[in-house]
C-alpha positions as CSV (number, residue, x, y, z in Angstrom):
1,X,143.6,101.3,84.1
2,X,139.6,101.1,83.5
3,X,140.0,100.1,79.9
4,X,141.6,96.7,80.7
5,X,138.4,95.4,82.3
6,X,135.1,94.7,80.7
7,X,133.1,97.8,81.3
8,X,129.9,96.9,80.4
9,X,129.7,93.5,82.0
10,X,131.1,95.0,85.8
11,X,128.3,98.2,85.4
12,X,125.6,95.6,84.4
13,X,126.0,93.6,87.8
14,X,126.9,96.8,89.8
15,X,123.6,98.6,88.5
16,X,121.6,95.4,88.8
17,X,122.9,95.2,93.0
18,X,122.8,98.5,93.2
19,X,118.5,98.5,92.6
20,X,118.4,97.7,95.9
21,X,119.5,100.9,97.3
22,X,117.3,102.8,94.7
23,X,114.3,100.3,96.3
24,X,115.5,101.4,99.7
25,X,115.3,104.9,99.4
26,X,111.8,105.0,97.6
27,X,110.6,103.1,100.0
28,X,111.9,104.6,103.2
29,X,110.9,107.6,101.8
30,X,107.4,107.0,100.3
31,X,105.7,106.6,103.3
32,X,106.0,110.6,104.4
33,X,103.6,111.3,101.6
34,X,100.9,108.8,102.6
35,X,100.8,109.6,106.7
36,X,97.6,112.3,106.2
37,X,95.8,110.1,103.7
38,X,96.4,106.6,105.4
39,X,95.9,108.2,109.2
40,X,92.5,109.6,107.8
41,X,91.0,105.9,106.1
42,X,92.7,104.0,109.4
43,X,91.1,106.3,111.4
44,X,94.2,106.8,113.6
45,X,94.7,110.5,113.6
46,X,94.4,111.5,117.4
47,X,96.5,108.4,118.7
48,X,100.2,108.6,118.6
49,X,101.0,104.9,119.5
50,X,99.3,103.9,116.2
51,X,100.5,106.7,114.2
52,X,104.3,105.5,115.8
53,X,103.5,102.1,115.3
54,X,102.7,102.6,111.3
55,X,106.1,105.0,111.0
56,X,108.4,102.7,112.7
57,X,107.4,99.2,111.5
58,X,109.4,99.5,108.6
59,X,112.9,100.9,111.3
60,X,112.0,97.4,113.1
61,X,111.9,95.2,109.6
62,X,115.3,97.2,108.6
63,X,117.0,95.8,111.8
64,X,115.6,92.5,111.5
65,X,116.6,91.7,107.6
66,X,120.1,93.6,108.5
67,X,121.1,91.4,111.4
68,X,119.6,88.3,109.4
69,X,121.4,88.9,105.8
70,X,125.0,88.6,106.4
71,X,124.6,85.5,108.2
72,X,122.1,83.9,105.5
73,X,124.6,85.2,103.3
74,X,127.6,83.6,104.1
75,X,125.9,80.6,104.3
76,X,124.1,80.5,101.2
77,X,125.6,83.3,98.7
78,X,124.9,87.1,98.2
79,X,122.8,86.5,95.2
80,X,120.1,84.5,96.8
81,X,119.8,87.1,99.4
82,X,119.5,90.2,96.9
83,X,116.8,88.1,95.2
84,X,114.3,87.7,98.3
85,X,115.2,91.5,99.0
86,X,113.4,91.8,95.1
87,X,110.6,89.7,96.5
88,X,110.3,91.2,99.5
89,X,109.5,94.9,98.1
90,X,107.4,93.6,95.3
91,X,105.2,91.9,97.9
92,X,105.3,94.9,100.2
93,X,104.4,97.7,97.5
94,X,101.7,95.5,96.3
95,X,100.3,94.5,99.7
96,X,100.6,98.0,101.7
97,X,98.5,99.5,99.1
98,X,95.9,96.7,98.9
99,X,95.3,95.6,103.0
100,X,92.3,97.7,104.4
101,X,93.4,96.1,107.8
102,X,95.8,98.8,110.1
103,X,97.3,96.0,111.4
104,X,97.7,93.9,108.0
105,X,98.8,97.6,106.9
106,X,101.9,97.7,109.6
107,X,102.6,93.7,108.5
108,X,103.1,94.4,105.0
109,X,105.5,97.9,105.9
110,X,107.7,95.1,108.3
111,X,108.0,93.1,105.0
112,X,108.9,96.1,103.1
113,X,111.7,97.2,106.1
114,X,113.4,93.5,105.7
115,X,113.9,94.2,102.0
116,X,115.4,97.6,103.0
117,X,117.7,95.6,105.5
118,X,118.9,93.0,103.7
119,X,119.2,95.2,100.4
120,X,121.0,98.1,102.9
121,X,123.3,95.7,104.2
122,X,123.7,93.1,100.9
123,X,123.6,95.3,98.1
124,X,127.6,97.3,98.7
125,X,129.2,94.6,100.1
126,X,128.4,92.6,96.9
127,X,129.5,95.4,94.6
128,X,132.6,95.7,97.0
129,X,133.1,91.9,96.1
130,X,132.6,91.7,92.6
131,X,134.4,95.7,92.0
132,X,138.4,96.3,90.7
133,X,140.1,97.9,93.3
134,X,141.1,101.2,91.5
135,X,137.5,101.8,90.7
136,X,135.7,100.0,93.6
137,X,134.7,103.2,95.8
138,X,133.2,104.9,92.6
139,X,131.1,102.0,91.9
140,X,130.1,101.1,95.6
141,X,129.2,104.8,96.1
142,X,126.4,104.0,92.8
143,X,124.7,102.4,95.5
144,X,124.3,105.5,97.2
145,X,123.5,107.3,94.1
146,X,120.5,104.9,93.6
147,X,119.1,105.6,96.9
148,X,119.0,109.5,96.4
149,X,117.5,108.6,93.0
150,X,115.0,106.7,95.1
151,X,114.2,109.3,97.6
152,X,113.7,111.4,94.5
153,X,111.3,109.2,92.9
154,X,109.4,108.8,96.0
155,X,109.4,112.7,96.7
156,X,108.2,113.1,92.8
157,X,105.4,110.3,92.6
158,X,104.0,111.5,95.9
159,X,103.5,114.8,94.3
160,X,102.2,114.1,91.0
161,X,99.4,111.5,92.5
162,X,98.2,113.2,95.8
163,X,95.3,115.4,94.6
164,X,95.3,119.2,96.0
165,X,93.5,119.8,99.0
166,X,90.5,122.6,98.0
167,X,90.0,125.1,100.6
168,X,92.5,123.3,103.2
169,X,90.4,120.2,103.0
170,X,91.7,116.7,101.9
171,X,90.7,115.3,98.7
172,X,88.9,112.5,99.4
173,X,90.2,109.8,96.2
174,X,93.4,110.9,98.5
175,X,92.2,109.1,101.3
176,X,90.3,106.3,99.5
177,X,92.9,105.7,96.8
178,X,96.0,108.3,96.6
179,X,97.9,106.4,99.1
180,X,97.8,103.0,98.0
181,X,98.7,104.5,94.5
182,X,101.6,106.0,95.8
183,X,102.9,102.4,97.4
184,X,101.9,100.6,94.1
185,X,104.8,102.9,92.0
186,X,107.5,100.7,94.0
187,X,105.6,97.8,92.4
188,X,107.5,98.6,88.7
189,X,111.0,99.0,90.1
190,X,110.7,96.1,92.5
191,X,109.8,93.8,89.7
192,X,112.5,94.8,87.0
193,X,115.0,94.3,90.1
194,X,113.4,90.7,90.9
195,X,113.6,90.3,87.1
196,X,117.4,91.6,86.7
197,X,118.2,90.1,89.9
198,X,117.9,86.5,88.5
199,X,120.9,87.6,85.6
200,X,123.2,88.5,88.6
201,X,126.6,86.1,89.2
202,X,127.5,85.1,92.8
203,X,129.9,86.8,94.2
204,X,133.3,85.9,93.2
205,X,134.8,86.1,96.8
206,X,132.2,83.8,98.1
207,X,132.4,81.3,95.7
208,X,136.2,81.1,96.0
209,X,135.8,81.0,99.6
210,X,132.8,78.0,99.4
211,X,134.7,75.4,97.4
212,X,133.5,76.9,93.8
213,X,137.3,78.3,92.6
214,X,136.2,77.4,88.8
215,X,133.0,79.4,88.9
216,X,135.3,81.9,91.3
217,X,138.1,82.1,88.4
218,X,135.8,82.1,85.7
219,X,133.6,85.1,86.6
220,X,137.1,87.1,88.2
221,X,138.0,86.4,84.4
222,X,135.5,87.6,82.6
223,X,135.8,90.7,84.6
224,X,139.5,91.9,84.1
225,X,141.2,89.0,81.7
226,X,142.8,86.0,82.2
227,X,145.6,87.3,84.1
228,X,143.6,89.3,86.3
229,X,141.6,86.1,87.2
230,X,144.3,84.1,88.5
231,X,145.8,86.9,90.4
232,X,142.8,87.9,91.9
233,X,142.1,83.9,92.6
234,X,145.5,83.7,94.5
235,X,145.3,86.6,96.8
236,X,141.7,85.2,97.8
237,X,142.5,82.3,98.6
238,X,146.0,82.9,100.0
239,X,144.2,85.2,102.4
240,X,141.6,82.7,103.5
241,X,144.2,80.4,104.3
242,X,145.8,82.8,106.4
243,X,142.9,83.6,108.4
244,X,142.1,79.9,108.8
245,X,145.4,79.3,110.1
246,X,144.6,81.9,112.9
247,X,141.1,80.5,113.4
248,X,140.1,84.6,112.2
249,X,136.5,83.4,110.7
250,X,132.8,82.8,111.8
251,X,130.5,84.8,114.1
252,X,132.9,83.6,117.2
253,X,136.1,85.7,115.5
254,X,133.9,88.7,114.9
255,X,134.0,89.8,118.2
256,X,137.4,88.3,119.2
257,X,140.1,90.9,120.1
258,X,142.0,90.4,116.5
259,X,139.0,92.0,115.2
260,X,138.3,94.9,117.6
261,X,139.7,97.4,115.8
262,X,137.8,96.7,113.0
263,X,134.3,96.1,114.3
264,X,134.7,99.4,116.9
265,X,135.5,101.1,113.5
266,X,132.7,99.5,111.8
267,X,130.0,100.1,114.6
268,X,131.4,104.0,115.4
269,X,131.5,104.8,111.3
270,X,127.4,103.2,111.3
271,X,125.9,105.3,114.2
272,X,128.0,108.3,113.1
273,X,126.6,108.7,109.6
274,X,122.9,108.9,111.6
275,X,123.5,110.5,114.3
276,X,126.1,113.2,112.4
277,X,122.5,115.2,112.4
278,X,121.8,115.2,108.4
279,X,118.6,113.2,109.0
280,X,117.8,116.6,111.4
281,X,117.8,119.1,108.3
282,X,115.2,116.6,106.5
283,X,113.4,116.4,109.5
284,X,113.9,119.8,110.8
285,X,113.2,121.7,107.0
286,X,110.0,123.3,107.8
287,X,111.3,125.2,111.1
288,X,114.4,126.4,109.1
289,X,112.4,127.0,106.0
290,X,110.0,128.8,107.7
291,X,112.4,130.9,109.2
292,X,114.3,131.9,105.8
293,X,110.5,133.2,105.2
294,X,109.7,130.3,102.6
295,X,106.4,128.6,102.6
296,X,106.9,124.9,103.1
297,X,103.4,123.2,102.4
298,X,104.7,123.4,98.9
299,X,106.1,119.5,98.6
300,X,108.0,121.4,95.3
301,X,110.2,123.1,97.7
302,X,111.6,120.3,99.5
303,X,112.2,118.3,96.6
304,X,114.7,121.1,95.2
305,X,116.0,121.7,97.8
306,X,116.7,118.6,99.3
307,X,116.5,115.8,96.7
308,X,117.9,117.4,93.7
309,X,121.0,118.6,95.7
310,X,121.8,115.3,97.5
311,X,121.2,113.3,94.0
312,X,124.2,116.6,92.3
313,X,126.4,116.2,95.2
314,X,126.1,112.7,95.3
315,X,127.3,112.3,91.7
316,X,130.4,114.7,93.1
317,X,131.1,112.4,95.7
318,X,131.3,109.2,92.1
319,X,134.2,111.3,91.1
320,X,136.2,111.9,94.0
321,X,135.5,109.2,96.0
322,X,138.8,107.0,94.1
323,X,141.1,110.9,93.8
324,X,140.6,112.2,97.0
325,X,140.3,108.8,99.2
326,X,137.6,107.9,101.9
327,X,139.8,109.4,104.8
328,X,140.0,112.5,103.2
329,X,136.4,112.9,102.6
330,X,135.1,111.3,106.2
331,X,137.6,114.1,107.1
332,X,136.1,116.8,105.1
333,X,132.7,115.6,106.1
334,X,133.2,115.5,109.5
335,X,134.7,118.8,110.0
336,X,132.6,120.5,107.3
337,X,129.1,119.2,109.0
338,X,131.0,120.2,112.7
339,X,131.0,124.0,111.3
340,X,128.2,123.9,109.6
341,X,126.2,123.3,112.2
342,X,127.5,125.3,114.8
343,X,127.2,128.4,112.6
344,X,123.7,127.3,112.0
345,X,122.7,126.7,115.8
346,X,124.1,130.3,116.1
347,X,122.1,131.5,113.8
348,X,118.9,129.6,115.5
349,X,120.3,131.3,118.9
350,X,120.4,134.9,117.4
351,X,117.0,134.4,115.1
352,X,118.7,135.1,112.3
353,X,116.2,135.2,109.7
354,X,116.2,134.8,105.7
355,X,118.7,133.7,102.9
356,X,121.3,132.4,104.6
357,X,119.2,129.5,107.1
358,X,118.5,127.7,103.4
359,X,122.1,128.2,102.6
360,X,123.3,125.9,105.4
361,X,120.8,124.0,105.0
362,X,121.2,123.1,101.8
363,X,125.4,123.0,102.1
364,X,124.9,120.6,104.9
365,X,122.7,118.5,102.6
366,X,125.8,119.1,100.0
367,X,128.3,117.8,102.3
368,X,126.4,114.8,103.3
369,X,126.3,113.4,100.4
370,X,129.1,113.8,98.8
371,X,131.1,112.5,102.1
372,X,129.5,111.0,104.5
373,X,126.4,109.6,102.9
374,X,128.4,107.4,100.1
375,X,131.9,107.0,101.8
376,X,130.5,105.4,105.0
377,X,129.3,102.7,102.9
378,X,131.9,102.5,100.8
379,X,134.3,101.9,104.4
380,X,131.7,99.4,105.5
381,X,131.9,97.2,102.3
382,X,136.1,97.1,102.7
383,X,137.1,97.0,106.1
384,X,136.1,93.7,107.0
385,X,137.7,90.3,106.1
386,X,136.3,88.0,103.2
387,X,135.5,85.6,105.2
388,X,133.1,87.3,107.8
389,X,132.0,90.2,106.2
390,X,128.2,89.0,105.7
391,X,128.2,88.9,109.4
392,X,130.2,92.0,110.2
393,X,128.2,94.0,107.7
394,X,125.2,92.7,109.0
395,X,126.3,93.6,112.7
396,X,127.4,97.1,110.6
397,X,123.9,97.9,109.3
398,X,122.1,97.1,112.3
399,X,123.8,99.7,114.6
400,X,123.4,102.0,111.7
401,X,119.8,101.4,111.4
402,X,119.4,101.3,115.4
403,X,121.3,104.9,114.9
404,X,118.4,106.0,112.7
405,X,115.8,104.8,115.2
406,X,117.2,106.4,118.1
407,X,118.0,109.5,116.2
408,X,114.5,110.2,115.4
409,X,113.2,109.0,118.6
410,X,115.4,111.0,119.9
411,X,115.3,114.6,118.4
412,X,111.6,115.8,119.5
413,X,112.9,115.6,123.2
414,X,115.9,117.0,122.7
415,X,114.2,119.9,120.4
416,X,112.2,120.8,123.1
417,X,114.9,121.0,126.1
418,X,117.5,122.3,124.3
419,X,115.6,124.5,121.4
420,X,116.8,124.6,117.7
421,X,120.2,126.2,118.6
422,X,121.3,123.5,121.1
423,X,119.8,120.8,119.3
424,X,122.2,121.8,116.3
425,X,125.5,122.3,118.8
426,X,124.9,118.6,120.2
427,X,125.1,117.8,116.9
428,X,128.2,120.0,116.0
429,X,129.8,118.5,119.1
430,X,129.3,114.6,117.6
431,X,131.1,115.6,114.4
432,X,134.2,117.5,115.7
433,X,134.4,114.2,118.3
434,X,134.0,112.1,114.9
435,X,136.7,113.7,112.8
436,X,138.9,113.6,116.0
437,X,138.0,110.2,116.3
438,X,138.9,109.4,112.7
439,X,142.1,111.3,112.2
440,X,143.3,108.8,114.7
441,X,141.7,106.0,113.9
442,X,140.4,106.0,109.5
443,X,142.4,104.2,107.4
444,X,143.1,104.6,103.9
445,X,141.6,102.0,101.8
446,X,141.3,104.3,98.0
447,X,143.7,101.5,95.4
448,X,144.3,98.9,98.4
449,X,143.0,95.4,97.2
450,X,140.3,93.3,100.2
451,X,142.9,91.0,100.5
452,X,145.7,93.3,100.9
453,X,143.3,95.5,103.7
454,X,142.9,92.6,105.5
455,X,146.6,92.4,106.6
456,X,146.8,95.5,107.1
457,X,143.7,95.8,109.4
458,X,144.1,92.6,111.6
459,X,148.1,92.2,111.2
460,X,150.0,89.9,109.8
């Protein structure tokens, strides 16, 4: 039971870890408020490869501090690591705003999209590490919480400092100073994580598993008792033995057949949480809120309808997550998006108009995150070994992010070949192939220690 461990300590460090995410989704998110203020001062409104260039150079710093962090982190420790993903945002928040350079500009968004990486990546699998099992997939999911509080933040500061335009025209402090403004609000929550950061222990796991068992016992202690400790200890370490005996660690192993269960699953449950089509509905809201009849310049709108519910459903997901189990909700997810979606291309097909467009919108959104959104990381952070799951969650996160990339390169082509209804019943087709997919293949982890999992997953 919960009331045996120390509460407060394990929510400190969880919270304090889970910063990251809430700096990943303000800052991933920030940006779509700047583009018509920060096109207009760079003076790159009529040429797409610039406009490209400033969206995506925060997708190519996400895949570079991804496939980096694991490795630097098995190497030297997943605090270290969640500390330079503080210093990266505080230096990209301040600098984006301050550069009057495009290209200086794009430089200081790369920065920013290597702190989104490494924190994307870092920031659950430490939580994972540090977690008791019978709570750990409510308090890896906080992670995702954070990030749908970030996207909210961002959503909210971009409205209350953008000026409004007067007669259709841009406010000029807008284009002078509302942007940079708007990249300077990361500055406070970037610095109290840096700040907290520095309070965090290493993970227990990796210090066990890099010659520190004192510092390994002591912290495993001072989460669940005494006894707790040295059970925990044992099981660690009688597990790295194991896999040390079968030669199961290092980059090399990753991609050995004893692990290619594991890193298929890992890869497949990464591009499936992009390319499941959630990310289309964001992108997509002013076609399918224009079709309920809604006027969408209003940034109020989106926020409601978007943040607010994935922030509600993702607090569902904090509760259910340990009852219902991740299968059952990758199921749910899977199946519920699957329908969703078809209905919805249907409706796209037939030009079905009003009400019932922002109703499956929004239950799409719902679904997401209460499934999907928080259980894929939660999967991520458990199904790999102690030993190599810096690098497998590194490996993890870059598909994922590479998912993103080609998802949204992606979807204008397809929009315009297939149209709004076909677009949708590609997607519907993905997710009935995933929830085939992981009927088969999901396993179980809810109440099943990382030690015990990693038996099960690999063999004995």
């Amino acid at each position: 039971m919960i009331s045996k461990y120390n509460r407060l300590f394990i929510y400190f460090i969880c919270f304090v870890s889970a910063m990251g995410g809430l700096l990943f989704g303000y800052d991933w998110v920030v940006i779509g408020g700047t583009i018509k203020f920060y096109e207009k001062f760079f003076g790159i409104e009529g040429d797409a490869i610039l406009q490209g260039l400033a969206t995506s150079s925060a997708v190519i710093g996400c895949m570079f501090g991804a496939m980096t962090a694991g490795m630097l982190a098995d190497k030297y420790g997943r605090k270290p690591l969640l500390v330079m993903a503080a210093v990266l945002f505080t230096v990209s928040a301040i600098a984006t705003g301050l550069f009057n350079d495009f290209s200086l500009f794009c430089f200081a968004r790369f920065i920013g999209g290597i702190g989104i990486g490494i924190a994307s990546a870092l920031s659950p699998m430490y939580i994972a590490e540090v977690s008791p099992t019978e709570i750990r997939g409510k308090l890896v999911s906080l992670n995702q919480m954070t990030i749908v509080f970030g996207i909210l933040l961002a959503q909210i500061v971009n409205l209350l400092i953008a000026k409004n335009d007067v007669n259709g025209v841009i406010d000029p402090w807008n284009i002078e100073m509302g942007w940079r403004w708007m990249f300077w609000a990361e500055t406070v929550p970037a610095a109290i994580f840096l700040i907290m950061s520095f309070f965090l222990p290493e993970s227990p796991r990796w210090s066990a598993l890099n010659g520190m068992v004192e510092a390994s016992h002591k912290l495993l202690s001072r989460i669940g008792g005494q006894e707790y400790g040295d059970m925990e200890l044992s099981s660690i370490l009688s597990a790295d033995q194991e896999n040390k005996n079968k030669e199961l660690t290092g980059l090399r192993s990753l991609f050995s057949k004893s692990y290619a269960r594991i890193l298929t699953l890992g890869l497949i449950l990464a591009i499936f949480q992009q390319w499941c089509g959630t990310n289309v509905i964001f992108i997509y809201a002013q076609e399918v809120f224009a079709g309920a009849g809604y006027s969408v310049s209003d940034a109020f709108l989106n926020i409601v309808l978007s943040g607010a519910v994935n922030v509600l459903f993702t607090f569902v997901a904090l509760y259910t997550i340990d009852k219902w189990g991740r299968r059952s909700l990758m199921l749910f997810g899977s199946i519920g998006l699957a329908v969703s979606y078809l209905i919805l291309g249907a409706c796209f097909y037939f030009e079905v108009k009003g009400f019932i467009m922002i109703l499956l919108s929004v239950m799409s959104i719902a679904i997401f995150a209460m499934t999907l959104g928080p259980v894929v990381w939660v999967l991520l952070s458990e199904i790999f070994p102690n030993r190599i799951r810096g690098i497998a969650m590194s490996v993890a996160t870059f598909a994922l992010w590479l998912g993103c990339g080609t998802l949204t390169f992606s979807f204008p082509s397809m929009n315009a070949s297939l149209g709004c209804s076909g677009s949708f019943w590609v997607y519907s087709l993905i997710c009935f192939a995933g929830f085939a997919y992981f009927v088969k293949y999901c396993p179980e982890t809810k109440g099943v220690s990382l030690e015990k999992l990693e038996k099960e997953l690999i063999g004995k």
